[in-house]
N, C-alpha and C positions, 0 to 999 in steps of 0.2 A: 504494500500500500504506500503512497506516493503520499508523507505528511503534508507538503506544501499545498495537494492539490484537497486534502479534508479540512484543513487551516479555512482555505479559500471557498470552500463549502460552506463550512461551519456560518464562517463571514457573510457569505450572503444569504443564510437561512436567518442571523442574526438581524439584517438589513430587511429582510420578509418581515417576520417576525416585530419591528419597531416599528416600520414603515418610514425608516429612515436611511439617507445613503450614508457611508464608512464617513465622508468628509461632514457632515452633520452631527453623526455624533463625538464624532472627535472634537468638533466646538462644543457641544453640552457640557461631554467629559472637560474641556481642560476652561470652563467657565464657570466651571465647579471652584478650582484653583487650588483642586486637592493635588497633592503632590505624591505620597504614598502609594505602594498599589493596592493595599488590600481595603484601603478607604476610595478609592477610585471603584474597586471592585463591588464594595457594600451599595455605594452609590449607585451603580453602572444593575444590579441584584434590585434596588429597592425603587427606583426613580424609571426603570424602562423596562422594570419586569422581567428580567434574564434569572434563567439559572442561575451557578454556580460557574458551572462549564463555560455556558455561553461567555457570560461576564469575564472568567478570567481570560478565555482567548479573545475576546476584544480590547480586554485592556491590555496586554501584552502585546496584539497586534498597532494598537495603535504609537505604543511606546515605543516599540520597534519602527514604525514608520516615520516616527517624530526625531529621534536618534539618525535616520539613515538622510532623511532630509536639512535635517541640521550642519552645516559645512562645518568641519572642525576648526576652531580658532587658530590662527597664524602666532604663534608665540613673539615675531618679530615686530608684528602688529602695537601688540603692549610695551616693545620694547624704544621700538621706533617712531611715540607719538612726540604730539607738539611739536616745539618746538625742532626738534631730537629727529624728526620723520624728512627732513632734509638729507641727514646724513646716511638714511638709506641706502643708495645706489653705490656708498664707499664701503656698504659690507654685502651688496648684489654681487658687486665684482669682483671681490676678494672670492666668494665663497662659488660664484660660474666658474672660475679657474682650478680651486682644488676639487670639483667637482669631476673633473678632468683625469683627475687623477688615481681614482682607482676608490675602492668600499671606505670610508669611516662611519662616523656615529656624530649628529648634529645633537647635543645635550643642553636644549634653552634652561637658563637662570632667570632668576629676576633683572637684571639687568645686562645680562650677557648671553652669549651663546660658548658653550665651551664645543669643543672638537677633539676628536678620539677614536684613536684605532686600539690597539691594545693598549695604551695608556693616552693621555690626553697632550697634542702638540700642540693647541694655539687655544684664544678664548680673541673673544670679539665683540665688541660690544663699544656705545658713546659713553664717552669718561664725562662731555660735558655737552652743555646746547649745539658747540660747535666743534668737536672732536672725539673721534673715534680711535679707540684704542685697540690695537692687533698683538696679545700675549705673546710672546714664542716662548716655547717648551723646548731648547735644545743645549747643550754647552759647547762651548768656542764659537760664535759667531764672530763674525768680525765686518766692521763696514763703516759709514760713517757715523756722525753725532745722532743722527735720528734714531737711529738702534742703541736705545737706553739700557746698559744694561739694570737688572734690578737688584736688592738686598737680598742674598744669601735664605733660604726658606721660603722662598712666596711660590706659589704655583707656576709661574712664568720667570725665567732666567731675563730672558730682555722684552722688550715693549718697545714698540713704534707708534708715535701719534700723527692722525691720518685726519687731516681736514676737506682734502678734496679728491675726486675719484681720481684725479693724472696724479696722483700721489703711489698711486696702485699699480707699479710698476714692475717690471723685468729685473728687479733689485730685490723689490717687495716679496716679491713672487720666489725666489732663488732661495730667499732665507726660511722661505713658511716650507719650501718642497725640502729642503733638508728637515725640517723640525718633523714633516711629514712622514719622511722616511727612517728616519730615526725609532719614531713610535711605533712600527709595525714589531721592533724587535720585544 
């Protein structure tokens, strides 16, 4: 027996049965402003006259369809508002290029994005309205004043501060693919 096709039964003997269509009572249900399922389910039992059965596979379906229509939030969305959503395209670019580059793991912070193959090469994130900070996780870099190195303990050996995207350069790029490759060991 094919569950999705008894689900989708169940659903429209449930719509017979009410004399209502699935987008109908999913406004009753969620005008209700129960949050709960098994209070969605007493509701859905006592207010439209369902079973047990019926009621829980409507509210399940409808939770599920509310879940899959839901876009999942952009983490860099929360990260990159205000002001701060300027400096967007200085971490588009950075992260198109090691995208390039082979599997990691994108791990959003509160106000960062860290980056990670078997352990973590880079973080990413605005340090301030107008500059964004690129972490690196490697030892001996070398290059010029922009590559800061940092104090002894912190999660990133050196740090570059990035204010405009031609900052995002073939320089930039050289120091992040080492820190890159480093971390796979």
């Amino acid at each position: 027996m094919d569950l999705d096709k008894a689900v989708a039964s169940q659903i429209q003997n449930i719509q017979t049965k009410t004399g209502k269509t699935l987008e109908e009572l999913a406004t009753l249900i969620a005008a209700t402003n129960l949050t709960k399922h098994g209070e969605k389910l007493a509701w859905a039992k006592e207010n439209l006259g369902l079973g047990h059965g019926d009621a829980n596979t409507l509210v399940l379906t409808l939770s599920k369809l509310a879940s899959q229509s839901t876009p999942a939030a952009d983490p860099l969305d929360d990260i990159y508002t205000g002001p701060k959503a300027a400096l967007r395209p200085i971490h588009d670019a950075i992260m198109a290029q090691v995208a390039t580059w082979g599997v990691f793991e994108v791990h959003p912070k509160k106000g960062y994005v860290a980056l990670r193959r078997k352990k973590q090469f880079a973080m990413i994130g605005p340090a301030t309205n107008s500059r964004v900070e690129l972490g690196l996780n490697a030892k001996d870099l070398s290059g010029p004043e922009r590559l800061e190195p940092q104090a002894p303990g912190g999660m990133c050996q050196y740090k570059v501060k990035l204010t405009d995207v031609s900052q995002v350069d073939d320089e930039l790029f050289s120091w992040l693919r080492t820190c890159f490759e480093a971390s796979a060991a």
